[in-house]
N, C-alpha and C positions, 0 to 999 in steps of 0.2 A: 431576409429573415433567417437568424439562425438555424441549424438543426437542431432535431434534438438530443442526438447524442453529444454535439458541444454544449449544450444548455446544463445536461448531466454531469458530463466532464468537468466544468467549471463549476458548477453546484457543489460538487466531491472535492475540488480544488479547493474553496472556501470554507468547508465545513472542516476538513483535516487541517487548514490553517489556522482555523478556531482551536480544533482541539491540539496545537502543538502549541500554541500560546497558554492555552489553558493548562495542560499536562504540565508545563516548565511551573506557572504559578500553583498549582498544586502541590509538584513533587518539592515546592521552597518551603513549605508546610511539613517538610519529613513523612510527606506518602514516597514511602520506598519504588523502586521500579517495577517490582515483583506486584506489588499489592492493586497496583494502579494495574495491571496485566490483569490480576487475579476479580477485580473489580469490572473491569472494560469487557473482560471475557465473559462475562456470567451475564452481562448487560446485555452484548452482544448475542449471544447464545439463546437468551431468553425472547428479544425481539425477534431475531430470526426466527424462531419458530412459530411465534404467534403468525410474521406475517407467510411466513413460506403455508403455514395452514389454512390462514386467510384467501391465500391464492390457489390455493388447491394442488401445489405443486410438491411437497413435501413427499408424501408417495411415489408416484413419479419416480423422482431423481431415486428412492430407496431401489427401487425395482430398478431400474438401471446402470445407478454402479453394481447392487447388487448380482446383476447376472453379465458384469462385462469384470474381471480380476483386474486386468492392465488399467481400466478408467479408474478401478474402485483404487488402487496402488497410487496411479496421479492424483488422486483427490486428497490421499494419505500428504503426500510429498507438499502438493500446492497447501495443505492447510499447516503445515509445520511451516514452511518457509515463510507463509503469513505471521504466525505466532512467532518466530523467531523473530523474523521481522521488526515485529512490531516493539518485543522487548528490545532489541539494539537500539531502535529509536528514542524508547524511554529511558535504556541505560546512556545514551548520549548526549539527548536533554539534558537530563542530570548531572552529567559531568562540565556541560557546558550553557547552552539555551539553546530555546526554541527556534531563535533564526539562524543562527549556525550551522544547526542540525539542517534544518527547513534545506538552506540555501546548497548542502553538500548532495541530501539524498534527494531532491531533485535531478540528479544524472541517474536517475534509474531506468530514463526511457533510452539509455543507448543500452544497460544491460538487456532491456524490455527485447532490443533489434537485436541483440546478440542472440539470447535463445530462442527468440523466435525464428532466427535463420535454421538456428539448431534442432528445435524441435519441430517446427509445422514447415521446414524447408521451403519458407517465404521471406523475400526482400519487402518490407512494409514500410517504405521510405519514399522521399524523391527529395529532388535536389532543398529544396526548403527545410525539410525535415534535419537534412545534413546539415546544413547549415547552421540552423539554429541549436544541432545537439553540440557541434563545435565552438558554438559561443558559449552551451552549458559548460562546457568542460573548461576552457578561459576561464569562466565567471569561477569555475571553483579552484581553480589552478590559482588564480590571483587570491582567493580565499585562505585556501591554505597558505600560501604563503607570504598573507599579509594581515592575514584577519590573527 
C-alpha cells in the first residue's frame, strides 16, 4: 500500500498537470499571464483562508512568524519565489505550451537538492534519487535541443 505522502504527491502531480494544460487553453483565449496570476491569486488567497480557518490553524502560524523576524523574513522570501514562480510558468506557457513548459520545469527537484544542502544542510537523496534526476536533466537536454 502506498503512503500517504506519495498519494499526495502524486494527487499535486495531476492536478498542476490539469492546470498547465488548462492555463495554455486559456491564455489561447487572450487571458494575459498577469491576469491569469491576478485571477489564480485571489482564488488561491480566498480558499486558503477559509480552509486555514477551518482548521484552526490560521492563528497559530500568525503568532509564530509573528514573534520569530528570521521565519517571518523566510516566509516573505518563499511566498515571492512562489508568486514569481508561478508567473514564469505562465509567461512560458504563453510563449510556448503546456508540455514544454511541463517537461523543462520538472528539473526543479535537483534545484529542490541544491538549496536544501544550502539551507537545512541536508543531503536528501540516494542513489535512485540521482539517478533518476540525471535522466531529468537528459530528458531536458535532448528537449532543448531537439524539441
Amino acid at each position: 500500500m502506498p503512503q500517504l505522502w506519495f498519494i499526495y504527491a502524486l494527487g499535486a502531480a495531476i492536478l498542476w498537470g490539469y492546470s498547465y494544460a488548462l492555463s495554455d487553453k486559456v491564455m489561447r483565449a487572450d487571458i494575459s499571464p498577469l491576469f491569469l496570476m491576478v485571477v489564480t491569486g485571489a482564488l488561491y488567497f480566498a480558499i486558503s483562508i477559509i480552509i486555514a480557518l477551518a482548521a484552526g490553524q490560521l492563528k497559530g502560524g500568525f503568532v509564530t512568524i509573528l514573534s520569530d523576524k528570521k521565519l517571518f523574513f523566510e516566509l516573505m522570501i518563499l511566498a515571492i519565489c512562489y508568486v514569481a514562480g508561478s508567473f514564469l510558468i505562465y509567461v512560458a506557457i504563453n510563449l510556448k505550451n503546456a508540455t514544454a513548459v511541463n517537461l523543462i520545469e520538472i528539473s526543479f527537484p535537483i534545484f529542490t537538492l541544491i538549496f536544501a544542502y544550502f539551507i537545512l544542510k541536508e543531503i536528501q537523496v540516494n542513489m535512485a534519487m540521482v539517478i533518476g534526476g540525471l535522466m531529468i536533466f537528459g530528458g531536458i537536454g535532448v528537449i532543448y535541443l531537439k524539441g
